[in-house]
MIMIVEX-960745 format. One record per residue (C-alpha): residue in one letter; residue number from 1; x negated, y negated, z negated. Coordinates in nm, 4 decimals. Each point is the difference from the previous one (the first is absolute). Layout:
REM residues N
 residu num       c1       c2       c3
      A NUM        X        Y        Z
...
***
This chain:
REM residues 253
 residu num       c1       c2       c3
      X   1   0.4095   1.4348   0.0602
      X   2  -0.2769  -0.1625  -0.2121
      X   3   0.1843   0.1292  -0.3171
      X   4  -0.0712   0.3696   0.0856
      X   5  -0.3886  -0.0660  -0.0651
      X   6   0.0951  -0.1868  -0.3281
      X   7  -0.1110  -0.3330   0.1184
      X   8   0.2302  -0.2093  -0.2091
      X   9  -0.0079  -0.3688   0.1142
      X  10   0.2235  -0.3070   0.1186
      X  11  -0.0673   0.0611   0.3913
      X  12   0.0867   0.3954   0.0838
      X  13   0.1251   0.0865   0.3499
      X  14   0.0445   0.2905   0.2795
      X  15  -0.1119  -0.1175   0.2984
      X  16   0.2252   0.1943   0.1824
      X  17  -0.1494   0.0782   0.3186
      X  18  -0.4167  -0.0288   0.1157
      X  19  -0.1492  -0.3269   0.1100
      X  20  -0.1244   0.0277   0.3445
      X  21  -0.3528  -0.0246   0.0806
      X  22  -0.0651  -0.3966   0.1618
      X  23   0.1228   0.0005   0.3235
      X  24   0.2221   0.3135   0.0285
      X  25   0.2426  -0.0154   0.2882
      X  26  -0.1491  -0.2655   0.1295
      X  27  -0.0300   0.0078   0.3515
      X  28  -0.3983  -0.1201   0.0257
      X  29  -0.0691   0.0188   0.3850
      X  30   0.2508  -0.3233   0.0401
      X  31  -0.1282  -0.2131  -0.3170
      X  32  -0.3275  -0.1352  -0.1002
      X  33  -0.2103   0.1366  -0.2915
      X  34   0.0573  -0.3226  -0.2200
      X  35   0.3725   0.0213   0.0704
      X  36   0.0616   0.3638  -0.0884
      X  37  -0.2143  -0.0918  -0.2984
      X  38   0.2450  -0.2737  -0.0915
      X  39   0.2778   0.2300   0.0076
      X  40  -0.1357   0.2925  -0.2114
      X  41   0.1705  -0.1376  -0.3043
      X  42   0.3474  -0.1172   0.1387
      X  43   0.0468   0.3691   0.1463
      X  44   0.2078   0.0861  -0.3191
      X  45   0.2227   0.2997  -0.0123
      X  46   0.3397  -0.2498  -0.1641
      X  47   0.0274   0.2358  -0.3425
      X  48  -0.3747   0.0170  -0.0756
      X  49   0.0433  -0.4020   0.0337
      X  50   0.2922  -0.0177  -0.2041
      X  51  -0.1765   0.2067  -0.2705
      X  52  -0.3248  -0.2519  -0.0244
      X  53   0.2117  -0.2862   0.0036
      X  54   0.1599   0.1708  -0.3496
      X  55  -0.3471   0.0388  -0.0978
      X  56  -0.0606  -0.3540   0.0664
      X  57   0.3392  -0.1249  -0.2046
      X  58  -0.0818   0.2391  -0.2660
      X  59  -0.3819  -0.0924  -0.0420
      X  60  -0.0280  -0.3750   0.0503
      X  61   0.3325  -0.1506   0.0313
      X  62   0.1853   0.1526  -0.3051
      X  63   0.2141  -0.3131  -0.1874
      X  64  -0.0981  -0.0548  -0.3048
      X  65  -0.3278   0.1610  -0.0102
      X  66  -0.3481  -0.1274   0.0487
      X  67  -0.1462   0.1966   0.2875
      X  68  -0.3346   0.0993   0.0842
      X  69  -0.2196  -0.2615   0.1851
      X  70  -0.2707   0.2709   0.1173
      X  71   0.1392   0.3581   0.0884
      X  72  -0.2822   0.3001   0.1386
      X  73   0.1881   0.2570   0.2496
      X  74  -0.1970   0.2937  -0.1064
      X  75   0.0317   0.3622   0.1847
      X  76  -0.0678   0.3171  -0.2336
      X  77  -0.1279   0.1805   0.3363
      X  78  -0.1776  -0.0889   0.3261
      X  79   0.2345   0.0837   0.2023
      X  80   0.2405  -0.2115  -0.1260
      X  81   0.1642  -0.2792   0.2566
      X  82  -0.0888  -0.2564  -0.2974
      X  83  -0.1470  -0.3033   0.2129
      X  84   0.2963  -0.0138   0.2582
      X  85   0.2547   0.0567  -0.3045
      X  86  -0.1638  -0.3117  -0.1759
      X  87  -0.0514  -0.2296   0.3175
      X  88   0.3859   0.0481   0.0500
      X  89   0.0851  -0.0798  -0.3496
      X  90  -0.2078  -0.3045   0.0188
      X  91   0.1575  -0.1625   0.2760
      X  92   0.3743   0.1183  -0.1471
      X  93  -0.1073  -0.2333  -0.3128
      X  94  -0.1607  -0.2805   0.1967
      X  95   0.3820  -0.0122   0.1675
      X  96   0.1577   0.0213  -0.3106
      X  97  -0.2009  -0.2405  -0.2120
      X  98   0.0021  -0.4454   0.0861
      X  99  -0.3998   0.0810  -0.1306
      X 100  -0.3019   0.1429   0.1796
      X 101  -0.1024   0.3705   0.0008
      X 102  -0.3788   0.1136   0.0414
      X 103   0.0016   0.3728   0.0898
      X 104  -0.3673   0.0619  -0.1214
      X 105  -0.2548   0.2973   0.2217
      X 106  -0.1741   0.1551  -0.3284
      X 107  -0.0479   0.3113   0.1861
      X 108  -0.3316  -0.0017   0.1582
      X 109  -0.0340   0.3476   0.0175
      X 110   0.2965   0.0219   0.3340
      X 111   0.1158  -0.3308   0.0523
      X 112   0.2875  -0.0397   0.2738
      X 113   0.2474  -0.2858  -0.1079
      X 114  -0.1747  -0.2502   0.2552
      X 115   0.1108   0.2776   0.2647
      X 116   0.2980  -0.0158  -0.1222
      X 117   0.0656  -0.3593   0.0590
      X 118  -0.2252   0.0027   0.3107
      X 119  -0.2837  -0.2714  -0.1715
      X 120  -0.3801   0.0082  -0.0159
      X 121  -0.1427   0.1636  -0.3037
      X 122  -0.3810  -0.1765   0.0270
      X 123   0.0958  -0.2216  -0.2712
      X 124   0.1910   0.0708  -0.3448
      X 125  -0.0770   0.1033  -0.3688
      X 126  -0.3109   0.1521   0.0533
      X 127  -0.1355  -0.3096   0.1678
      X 128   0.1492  -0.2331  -0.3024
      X 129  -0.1993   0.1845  -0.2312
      X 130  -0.3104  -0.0623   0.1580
      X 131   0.0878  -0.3469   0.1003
      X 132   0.0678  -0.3500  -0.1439
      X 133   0.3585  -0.1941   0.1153
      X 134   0.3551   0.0184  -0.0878
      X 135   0.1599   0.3334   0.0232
      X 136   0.3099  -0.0704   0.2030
      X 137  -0.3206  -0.1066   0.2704
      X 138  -0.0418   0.3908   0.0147
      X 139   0.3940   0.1052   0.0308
      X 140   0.1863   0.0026   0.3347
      X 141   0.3311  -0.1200   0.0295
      X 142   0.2906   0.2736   0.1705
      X 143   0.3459   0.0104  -0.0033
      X 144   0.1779  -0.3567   0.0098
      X 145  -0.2034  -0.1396  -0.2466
      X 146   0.0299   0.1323  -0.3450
      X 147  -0.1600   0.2920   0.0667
      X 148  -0.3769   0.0635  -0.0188
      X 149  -0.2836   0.2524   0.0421
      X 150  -0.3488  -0.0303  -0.1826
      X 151  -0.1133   0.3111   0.2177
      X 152  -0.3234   0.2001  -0.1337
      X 153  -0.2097  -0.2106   0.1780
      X 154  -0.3383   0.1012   0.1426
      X 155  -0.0846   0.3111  -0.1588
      X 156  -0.3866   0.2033  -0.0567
      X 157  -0.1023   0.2990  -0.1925
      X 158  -0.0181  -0.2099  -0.3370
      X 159   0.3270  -0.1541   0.0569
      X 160   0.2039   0.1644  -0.2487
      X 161  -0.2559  -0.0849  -0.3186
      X 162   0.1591  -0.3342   0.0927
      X 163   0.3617   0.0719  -0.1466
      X 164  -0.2472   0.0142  -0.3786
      X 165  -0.1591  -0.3316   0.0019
      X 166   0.1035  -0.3405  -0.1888
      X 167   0.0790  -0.1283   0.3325
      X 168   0.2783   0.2417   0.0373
      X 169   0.1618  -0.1582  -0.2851
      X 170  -0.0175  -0.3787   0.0651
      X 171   0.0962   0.0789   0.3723
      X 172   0.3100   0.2029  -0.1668
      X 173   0.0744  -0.3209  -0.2471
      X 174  -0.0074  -0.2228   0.3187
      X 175   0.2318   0.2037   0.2135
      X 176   0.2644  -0.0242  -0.3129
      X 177  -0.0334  -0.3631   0.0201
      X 178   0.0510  -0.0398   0.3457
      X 179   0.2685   0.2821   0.1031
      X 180   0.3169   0.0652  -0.2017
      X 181   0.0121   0.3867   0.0421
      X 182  -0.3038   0.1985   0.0659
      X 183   0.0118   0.3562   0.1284
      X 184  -0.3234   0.2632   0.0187
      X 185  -0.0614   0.3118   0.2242
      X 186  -0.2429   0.2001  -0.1148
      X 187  -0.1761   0.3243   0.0410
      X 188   0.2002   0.3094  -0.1204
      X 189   0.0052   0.0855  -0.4023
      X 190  -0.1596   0.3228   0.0561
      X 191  -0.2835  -0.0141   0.1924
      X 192  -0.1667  -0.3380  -0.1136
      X 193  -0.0415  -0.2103  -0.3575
      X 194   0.0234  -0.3623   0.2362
      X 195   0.3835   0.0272  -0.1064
      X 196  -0.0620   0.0263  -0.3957
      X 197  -0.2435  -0.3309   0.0520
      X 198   0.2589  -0.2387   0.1673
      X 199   0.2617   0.1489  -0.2348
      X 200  -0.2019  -0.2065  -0.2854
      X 201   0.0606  -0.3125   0.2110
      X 202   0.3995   0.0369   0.0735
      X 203   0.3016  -0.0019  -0.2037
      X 204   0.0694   0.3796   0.0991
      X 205   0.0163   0.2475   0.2401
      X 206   0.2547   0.2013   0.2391
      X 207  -0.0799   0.3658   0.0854
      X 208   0.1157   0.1156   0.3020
      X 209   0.0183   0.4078   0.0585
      X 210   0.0307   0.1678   0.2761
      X 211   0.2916   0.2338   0.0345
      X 212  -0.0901   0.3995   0.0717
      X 213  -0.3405  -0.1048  -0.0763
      X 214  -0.0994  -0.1584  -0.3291
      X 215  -0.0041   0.2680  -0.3163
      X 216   0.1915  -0.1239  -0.2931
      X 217  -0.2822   0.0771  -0.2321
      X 218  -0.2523  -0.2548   0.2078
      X 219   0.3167  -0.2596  -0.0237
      X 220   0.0169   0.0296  -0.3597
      X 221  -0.4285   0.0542  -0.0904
      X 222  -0.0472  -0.3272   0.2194
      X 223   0.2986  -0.2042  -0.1756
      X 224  -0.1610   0.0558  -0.3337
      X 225  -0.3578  -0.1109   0.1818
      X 226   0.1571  -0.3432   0.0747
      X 227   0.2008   0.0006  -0.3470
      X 228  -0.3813   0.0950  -0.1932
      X 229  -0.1470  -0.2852   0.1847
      X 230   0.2849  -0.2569  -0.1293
      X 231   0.1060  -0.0140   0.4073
      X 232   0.3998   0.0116  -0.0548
      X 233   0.1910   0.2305   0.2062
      X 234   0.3054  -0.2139   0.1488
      X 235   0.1456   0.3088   0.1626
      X 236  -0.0604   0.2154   0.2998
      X 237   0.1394   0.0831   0.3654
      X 238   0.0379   0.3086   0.1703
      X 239  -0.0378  -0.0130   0.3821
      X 240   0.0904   0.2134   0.2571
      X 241   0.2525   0.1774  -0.1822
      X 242   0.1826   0.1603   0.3387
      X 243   0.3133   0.1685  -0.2028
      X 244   0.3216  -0.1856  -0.1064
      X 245  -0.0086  -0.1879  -0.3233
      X 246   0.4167   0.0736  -0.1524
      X 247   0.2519  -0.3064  -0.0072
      X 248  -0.0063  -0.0307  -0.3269
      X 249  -0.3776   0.0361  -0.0792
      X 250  -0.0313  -0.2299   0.2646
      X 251   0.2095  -0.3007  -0.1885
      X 252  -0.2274   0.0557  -0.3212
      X 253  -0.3300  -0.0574   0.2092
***
């Protein structure tokens, strides 16, 4: 659980068994590429489900509390299941929520959510930070209608110096005037900085940690990163965790 690394927060949960990779147990010789695709995040084990959609309750749709607008999914390690563990939490809001919900690609390093929804990725952030026109004109709409993806876009080799300009931020500003919730994949805490730079432009981030393989000493060094740079920690998730959680730790999560 997220409280044996010390991460105190609002948001801390188990999940308490792994998320598959897309398309696992899927039989692929009788469907098409976009329609396995398409399924890759409805192919939810029921617990791991039930445990986002307490994330979700807990994080945004707490009564009586103001929540977040703009959250970052952030992974500690690389091989963290962080961008499948976010697109499923996005579309559990978007179906919770009468608003609209912008899951946001800031991970140009791997990016896979357009996979996962079985869309195009040729045109997305990186392209509306080069370009001129509105930014929903760069998001794709999935998943009856208040769901939708602002992929990476079409990526080079100086790509990621993108995430740092001025147009970063008034393309950030925009998307929280057009979409009620906004939620950010990006690349894993411990291998790249991008994280720490979008961190500036949203209200806080979500670590997710990877049971059996993220140390508890790169947890907490990489929570106080993101605390130093005024990022606030809103909790953290551990994934994969393959071992029962007890009854009654279970009712506190």
């Amino acid at each position: 659980m997220a409280k044996e690394y010390g991460l105190v927060g609002p948001a801390e949960f188990a999940i308490g068994s792994p998320l598959k990779p897309a398309g696992a147990g899927i039989a692929t010789a009788t469907k098409s590429k976009s329609a396995v695709a398409a399924e890759a995040t409805t192919q939810v084990d029921p617990l791991v489900r039930e445990e986002l959609m307490k994330l979700v309750q807990r994080l945004f749709l707490t009564p009586g509390q103001t929540p977040p607008k703009a959250v970052m999914f952030a992974a500690i390690d690389a091989k963290t299941r962080c961008s499948r563990l976010c697109a499923i939490t996005a579309e559990l809001l978007a179906e919770s929520v009468p608003g609209s919900v912008c899951l946001v690609e800031g991970n140009f390093r791997t990016p896979s959510l357009p996979g996962m929804f079985g869309v195009e990725n040729h045109h997305g952030l990186a392209n509306a930070l080069r370009q001129e026109g509105p930014i929903r004109g760069f998001a794709k709409q999935v998943r009856r209608g208040r769901l939708w993806l602002l992929s990476s876009g079409s990526l080079d080799e100086d790509a990621v110096n993108l995430l740092n300009c001025d147009q970063m931020k008034e393309r950030i500003a925009e998307l929280r005037s057009e979409f009620d919730f906004l939620i950010f994949d990006v690349p894993p805490l411990s291998v790249y900085a991008d994280a720490i730079v979008l961190g500036r432009m949203v209200d806080g981030a979500l670590l997710v940690l990877e049971a059996n393989e993220t140390h508890r000493e790169s947890a907490l060094r990489i929570a106080e990163t993101l605390r130093s740079a005024r990022i606030p920690v809103l909790g953290a998730v551990l994934n994969s965790r393959t071992f029962p959680i007890p009854g009654t730790l279970y009712k506190r999560l």
